[in-house]
C-alpha positions as CSV (number, residue, x, y, z in Angstrom):
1,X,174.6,34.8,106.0
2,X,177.1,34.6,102.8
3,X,176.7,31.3,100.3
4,X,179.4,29.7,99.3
5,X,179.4,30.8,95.3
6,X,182.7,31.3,92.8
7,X,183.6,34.3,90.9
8,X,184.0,33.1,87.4
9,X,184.3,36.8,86.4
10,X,183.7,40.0,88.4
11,X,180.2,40.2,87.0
12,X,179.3,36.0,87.0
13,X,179.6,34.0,89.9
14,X,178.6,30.3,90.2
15,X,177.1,27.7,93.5
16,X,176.1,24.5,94.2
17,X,172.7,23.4,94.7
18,X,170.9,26.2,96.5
19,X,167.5,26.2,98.4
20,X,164.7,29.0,98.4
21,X,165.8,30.1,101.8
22,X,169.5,31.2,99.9
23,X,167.5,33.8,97.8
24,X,167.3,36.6,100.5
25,X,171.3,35.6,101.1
26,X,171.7,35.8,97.5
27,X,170.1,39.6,97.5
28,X,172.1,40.9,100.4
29,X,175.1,39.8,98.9
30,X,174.3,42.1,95.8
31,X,173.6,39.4,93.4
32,X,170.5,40.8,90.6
33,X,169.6,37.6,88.7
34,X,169.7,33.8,89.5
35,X,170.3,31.3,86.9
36,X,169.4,27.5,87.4
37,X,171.2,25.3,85.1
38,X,169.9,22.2,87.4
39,X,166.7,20.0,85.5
40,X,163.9,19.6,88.5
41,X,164.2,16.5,90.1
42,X,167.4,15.4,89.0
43,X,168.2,15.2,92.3
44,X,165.2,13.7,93.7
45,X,162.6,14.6,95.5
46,X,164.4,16.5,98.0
47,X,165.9,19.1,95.3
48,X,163.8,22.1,95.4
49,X,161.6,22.7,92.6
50,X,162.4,25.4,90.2
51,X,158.8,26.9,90.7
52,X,159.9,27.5,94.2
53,X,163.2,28.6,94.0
54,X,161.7,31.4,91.5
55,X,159.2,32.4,93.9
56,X,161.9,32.7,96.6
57,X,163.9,34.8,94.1
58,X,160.8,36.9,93.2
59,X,160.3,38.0,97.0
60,X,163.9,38.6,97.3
61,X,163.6,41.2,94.7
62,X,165.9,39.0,92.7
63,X,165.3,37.9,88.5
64,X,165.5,34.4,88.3
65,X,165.9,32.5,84.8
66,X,165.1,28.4,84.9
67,X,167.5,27.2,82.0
68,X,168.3,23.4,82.6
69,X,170.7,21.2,80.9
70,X,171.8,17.6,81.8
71,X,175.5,17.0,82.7
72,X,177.7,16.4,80.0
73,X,174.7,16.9,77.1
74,X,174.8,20.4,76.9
75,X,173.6,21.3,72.8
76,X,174.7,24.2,71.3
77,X,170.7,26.1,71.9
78,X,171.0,26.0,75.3
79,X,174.7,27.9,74.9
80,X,172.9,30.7,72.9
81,X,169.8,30.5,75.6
82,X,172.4,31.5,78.2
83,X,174.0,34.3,76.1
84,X,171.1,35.7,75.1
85,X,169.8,35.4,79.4
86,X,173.0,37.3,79.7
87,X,172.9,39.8,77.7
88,X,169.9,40.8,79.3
89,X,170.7,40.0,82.9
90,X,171.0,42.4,85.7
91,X,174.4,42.1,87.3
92,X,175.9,40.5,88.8
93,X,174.4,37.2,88.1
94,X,174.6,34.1,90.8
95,X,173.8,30.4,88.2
96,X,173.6,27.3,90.2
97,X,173.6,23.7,89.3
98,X,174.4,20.5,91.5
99,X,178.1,21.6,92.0
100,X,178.7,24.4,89.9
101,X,180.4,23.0,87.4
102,X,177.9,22.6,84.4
103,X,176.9,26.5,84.8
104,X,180.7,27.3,84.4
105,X,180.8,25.5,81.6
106,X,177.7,26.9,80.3
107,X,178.9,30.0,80.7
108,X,182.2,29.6,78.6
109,X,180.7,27.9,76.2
110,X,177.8,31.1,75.9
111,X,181.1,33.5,76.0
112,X,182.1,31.4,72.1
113,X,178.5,31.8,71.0
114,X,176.9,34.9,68.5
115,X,173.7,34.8,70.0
């Protein structure tokens, strides 16, 4: 099984929404750390929790780093959290929000940041 995920760069990739079960997918498809830019519940009660999708990760071998931020309100802090979980990241790295989108721009927005 392959998720559907974006290469931002060869080393960062990005995905919508992903469940627990996408953890093991995530490991066979070489990824080394996860990255959830998605607040819990911000989708309701049928999002996964983030305490769940890091124990999926864990079993999966995978490192998983819970670093929300709310569409459109991202502050500078949580630019230099994601540099600085970056910098120390095993690659490649897999983030995931509701459509991708925020963690791409996450991302950019770490890339112009001195941690």
């Amino acid at each position: 099984m392959s998720l559907p995920v974006r290469s931002v760069t060869p080393e960062f990739y990005v995905a919508a929404q992903l469940a627990p079960t996408d953890m093991a997918a995530a490991a066979a498809m070489g990824f080394k750390t996860v990255i959830c830019n998605r607040p819990d519940m911000e989708g309701g009660a049928e999002q996964p929790a983030s305490s769940s999708m890091q124990a999926a990760a864990v079993a999966a071998g995978l490192h998983y780093v819970y670093l929300p931020v709310v569409p459109g309100s991202i502050t500078p802090e949580q630019a230099v959290a994601m540099k600085q979980a970056l910098d120390v990241a095993q690659q490649p790295v897999l983030a995931f929000c509701r459509s991708g989108a925020r963690s791409t721009q996450l991302f950019m927005l770490a890339q112009q940041t001195a941690a």
